[in-house]
N, C-alpha and C positions, 0 to 999 in steps of 0.2 A: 504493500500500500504506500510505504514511502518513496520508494522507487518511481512508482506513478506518480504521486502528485512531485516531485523532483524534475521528471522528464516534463510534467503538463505546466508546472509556472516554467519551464526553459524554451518548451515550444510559444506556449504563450507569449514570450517574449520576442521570439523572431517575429512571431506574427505582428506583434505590434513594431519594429521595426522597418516590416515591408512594409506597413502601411505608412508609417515615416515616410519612406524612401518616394514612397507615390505623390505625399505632401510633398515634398524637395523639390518633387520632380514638376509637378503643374506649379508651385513658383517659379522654378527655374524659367518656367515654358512661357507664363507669361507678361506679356511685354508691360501689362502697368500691373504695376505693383501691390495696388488696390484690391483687384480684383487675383491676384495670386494668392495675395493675404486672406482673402476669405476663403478660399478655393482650399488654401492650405488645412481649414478648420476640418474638410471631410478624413482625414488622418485622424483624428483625435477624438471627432463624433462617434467612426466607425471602434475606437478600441475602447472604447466606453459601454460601449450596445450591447458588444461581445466578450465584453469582460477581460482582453487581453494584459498582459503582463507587461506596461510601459514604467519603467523607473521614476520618470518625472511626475507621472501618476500615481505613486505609487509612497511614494519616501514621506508626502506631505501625513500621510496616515498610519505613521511611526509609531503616536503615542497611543494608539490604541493598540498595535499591532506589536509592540516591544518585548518580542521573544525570540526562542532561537527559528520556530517557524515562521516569523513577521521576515526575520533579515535573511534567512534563506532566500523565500520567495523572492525580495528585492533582490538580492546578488544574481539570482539566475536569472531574473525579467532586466538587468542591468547586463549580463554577460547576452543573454539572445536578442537585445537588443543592438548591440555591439555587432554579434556576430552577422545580423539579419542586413543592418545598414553599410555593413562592408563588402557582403557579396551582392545582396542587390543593388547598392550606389557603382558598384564595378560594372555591372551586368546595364544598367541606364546608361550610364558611359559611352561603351562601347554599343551599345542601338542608337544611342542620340546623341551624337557626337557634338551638335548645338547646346545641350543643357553643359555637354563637361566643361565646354572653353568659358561658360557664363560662372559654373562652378568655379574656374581657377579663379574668375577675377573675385568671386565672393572670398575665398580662399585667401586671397592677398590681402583683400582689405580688413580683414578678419582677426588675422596674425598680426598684423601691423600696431594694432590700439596695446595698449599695455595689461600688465596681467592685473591690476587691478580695475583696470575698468573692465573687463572681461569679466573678475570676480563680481561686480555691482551689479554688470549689466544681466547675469546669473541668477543673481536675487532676484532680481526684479521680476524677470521670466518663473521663477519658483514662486514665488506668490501669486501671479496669474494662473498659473498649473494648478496649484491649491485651487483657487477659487473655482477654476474651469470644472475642475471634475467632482468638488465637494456639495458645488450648487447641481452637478448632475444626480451626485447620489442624495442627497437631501428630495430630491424632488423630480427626478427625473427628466429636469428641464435641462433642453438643450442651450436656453440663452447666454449660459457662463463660456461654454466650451465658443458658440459662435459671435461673443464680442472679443473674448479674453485672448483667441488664437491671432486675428488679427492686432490686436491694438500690442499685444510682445513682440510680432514681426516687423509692422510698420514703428515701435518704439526705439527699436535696434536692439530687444533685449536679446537674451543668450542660450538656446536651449540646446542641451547638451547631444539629445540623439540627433534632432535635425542637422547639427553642426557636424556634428561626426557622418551626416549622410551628405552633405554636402561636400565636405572633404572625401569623401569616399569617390562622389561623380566626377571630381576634378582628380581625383588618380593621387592627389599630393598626399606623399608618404614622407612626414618629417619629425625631431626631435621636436620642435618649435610645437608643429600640430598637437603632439600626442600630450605636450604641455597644456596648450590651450582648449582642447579636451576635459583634462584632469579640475585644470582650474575653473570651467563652468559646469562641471559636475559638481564640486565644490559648492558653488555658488546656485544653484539649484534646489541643493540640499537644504542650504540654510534657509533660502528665502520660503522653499517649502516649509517648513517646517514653524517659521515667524508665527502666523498667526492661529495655529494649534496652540502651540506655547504660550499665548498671551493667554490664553484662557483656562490653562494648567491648575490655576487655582481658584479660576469661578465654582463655589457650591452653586447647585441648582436653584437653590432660594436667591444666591446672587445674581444668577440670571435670569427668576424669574422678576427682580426686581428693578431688572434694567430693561425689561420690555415693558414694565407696565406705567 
């Protein structure tokens, strides 16, 4: 039984990856950015619906899940995600050789900002991800997922699988990348996790004191 669920939050994880990758790929494709930005949201609507295993999805709901089965499930929906955006961002590439050359220049402008505003711009994406998929499970409304994906893309915030899928399309294999990776997962992390935390020590009578 642990076996299975081990392989299903790992497969889980590619899955939500390829769907990444598909996001990555209709921004890449289109010419205004507007319209990419929203376009990007059917990624993130679809790994919601289907319950897939996406890390930035996933790390915001640490504090209830803070066990050794909570941080399994994230390291393998973080490793299948990983593994899912590097062979399908390869595999776009090479069929649409337009998205990879659009990729490098993301790729350049990307690496170029410093590592701390990488890490900020991280946060700021990890508390959109919170919101986006906490207002889906509170309520099964899709309006968090389709304000909250555009307004981190067109913000320039930092999400760590997209980036990694984007550098995957552009082929760019470097120390620099595999840093700026690291340091918006980093940044992901936290900003996910900000406003669970703020509320660590509301009793229920304190919230229900502040809705009334």
């Amino acid at each position: 039984m642990k076996n299975k669920s081990i392989i299903k939050d790992f497969l889980d994880g590619i899955s939500a990856g390829l769907l990444i990758i598909i996001g990555c790929s209709v921004y890449l494709a289109c010419e205004n950015k507007y319209v990419g930005a929203v376009l990007f949201s059917i990624a993130l609507l679809c790994i919601c619906i289907k319950g897939y295993n996406l890390y930035t999805g996933k790390i915001g709901f640490m504090k209830e899940n803070c066990n050794k089965n909570g941080f399994s499930t994230l390291f393998l929906g973080l490793l299948g995600n990983a593994v899912a955006t590097i062979i399908f961002g390869y595999l776009v590439s090479v069929a649409l050789p337009v998205l990879k050359e659009r990729a490098v220049i993301l790729f350049q402008n990307k690496t170029t900002q410093g590592l701390w505003q990488t890490l900020i711009r991280g946060l700021f994406c990890g508390v959109l991800m919170y919101l986006a998929v906490s207002i889906y499970r509170d309520g099964k409304s899709i309006v968090g997922i389709l304000f909250a994906i555009p307004v981190f893309i067109l913000s320039g915030f930092e999400h760590s699988i997209a980036d990694l899928g984007y550098f995957a399309i552009s082929n760019c294999v470097s120390f620099e990348a595999f840093l700026f990776i690291i340091v918006v997962i980093l940044g992901n992390s936290i900003g996910s996790l900000i406003l669970p935390l703020l509320k660590i020590n509301n009793s229920p009578k304190e919230s229900e004191n502040a809705k009334s």
